[in-house]
C-alpha positions, 0 to 999 in steps of 0.5 A: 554485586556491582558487576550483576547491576552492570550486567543488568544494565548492560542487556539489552531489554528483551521486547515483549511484542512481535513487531510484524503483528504490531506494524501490520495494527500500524498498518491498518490504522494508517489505511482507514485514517491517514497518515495526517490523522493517524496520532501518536496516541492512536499508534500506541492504542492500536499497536499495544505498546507505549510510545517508549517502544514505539521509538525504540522500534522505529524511531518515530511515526514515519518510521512506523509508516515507512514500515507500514508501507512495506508491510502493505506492499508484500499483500499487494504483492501477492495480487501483482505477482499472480497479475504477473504470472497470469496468461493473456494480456487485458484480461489479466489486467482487468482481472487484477482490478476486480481483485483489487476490489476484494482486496481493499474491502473492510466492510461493503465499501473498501479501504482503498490503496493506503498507496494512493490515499497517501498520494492524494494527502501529502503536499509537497513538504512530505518526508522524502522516504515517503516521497521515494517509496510512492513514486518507486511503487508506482513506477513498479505497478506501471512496468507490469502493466506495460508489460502486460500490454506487451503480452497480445498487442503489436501496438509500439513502445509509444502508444504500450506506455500511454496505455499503462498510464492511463491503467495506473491513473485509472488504479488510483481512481478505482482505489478513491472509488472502493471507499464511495461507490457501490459494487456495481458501479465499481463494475462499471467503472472497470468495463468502462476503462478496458472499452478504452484500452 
C-alpha cells in the first residue's frame, strides 16, 4: 500500500492541455492588449488552464511571453522566408509589406507587429530576454532586407544599410498604422516609402 502512494506521488502529473495551442491563445492575447496589460487572470481566461499550470509550464508571465514571441515569429516566419526566396529586389520588399498588411488583420484594422507593439511599450527596465529577442529580430528583418537591396543595386555597402534602416524603421511605422488606418491610406503609406528608396 505505501509503495503504490509513493509511486503516485512520485509521477509526474500527465498535462491535460497542448501547450502549443495554449501559447498560440497566449499569443494573441499578448497581440491585441500588451504585454503590460495582459494580467494573469486574462493569461488563465485565455489559455484555459489555472495559473498552477501556467507556472508549472512557464514559469511565470514572461515566460509565457518569451514563448509567446517565438510562437509569433515562426508565422512571420512563413512571410520573411517567401520575401527570401522571391526574385527581384524592391518588389519583393514592397510585396513583403502588403502581405504584412493581411497578416496583421484581425478585423478591418489590423493587430499590428506583437514585435514592434512590444518595442514601443516597454522601458528600459524591461526583462533582458525580452530586450534580447527584440533587438535579435530586428537585426534579423534588417539583414533580409539588405540582402534584398543587394539583389538589383550597384548601390555601396554604406547607402544598402542606410536603406534597410529606413524599411525596418518604416516596418515598424506600417505595423503602428495597420491598428489606425485604413486600407487605402496604408496603401499609400507603402508607395510612399518605395518612392524613397
Amino acid at each position: 500500500m505505501f509503495s503504490f502512494v509513493l509511486y503516485n506521488l512520485t509521477m509526474p502529473r500527465t498535462k491535460k492541455y497542448n501547450e502549443q495551442e495554449v501559447i498560440e491563445k497566449a499569443m494573441n492575447l499578448f497581440w491585441r492588449n500588451g504585454y503590460e496589460t495582459t494580467s494573469m487572470q486574462m493569461l488563465e481566461k485565455e489559455m484555459g488552464i489555472n495559473k498552477f499550470s501556467i507556472y508549472s509550464s512557464f514559469g511565470n508571465k514572461n515566460g509565457v511571453f518569451l514563448e509567446s514571441l517565438k510562437c509569433y515569429k515562426q508565422k512571420l516566419n512563413q512571410l520573411i522566408n517567401t520575401l527570401k526566396a522571391s526574385p527581384g529586389g524592391q518588389l519583393a520588399l514592397k510585396r513583403y509589406f502588403y502581405d504584412f498588411i493581411e497578416f496583421s488583420k484581425e478585423t478591418d484594422f489590423g493587430k499590428g507587429c506583437l514585435i514592434t507593439n512590444t518595442a514601443n511599450e516597454i522601458g528600459t527596465d524591461a526583462d533582458e530576454k525580452i530586450k534580447e529577442v527584440l533587438n535579435r529580430f530586428t537585426n534579423d528583418v534588417k539583414q533580409v532586407f539588405a540582402d534584398k537591396l543587394r539583389q538589383e543595386t550597384a548601390k555601396d555597402k554604406s547607402t544598402i544599410e542606410q536603406e534597410a534602416d529606413y524599411l525596418l524603421i518604416s516596418m515598424f511605422g506600417l505595423s503602428s498604422a495597420t491598428r489606425i488606418f485604413n486600407k487605402e491610406q496604408l496603401n499609400n503609406y507603402i508607395e510612399n516609402i518605395f518612392k524613397n528608396i
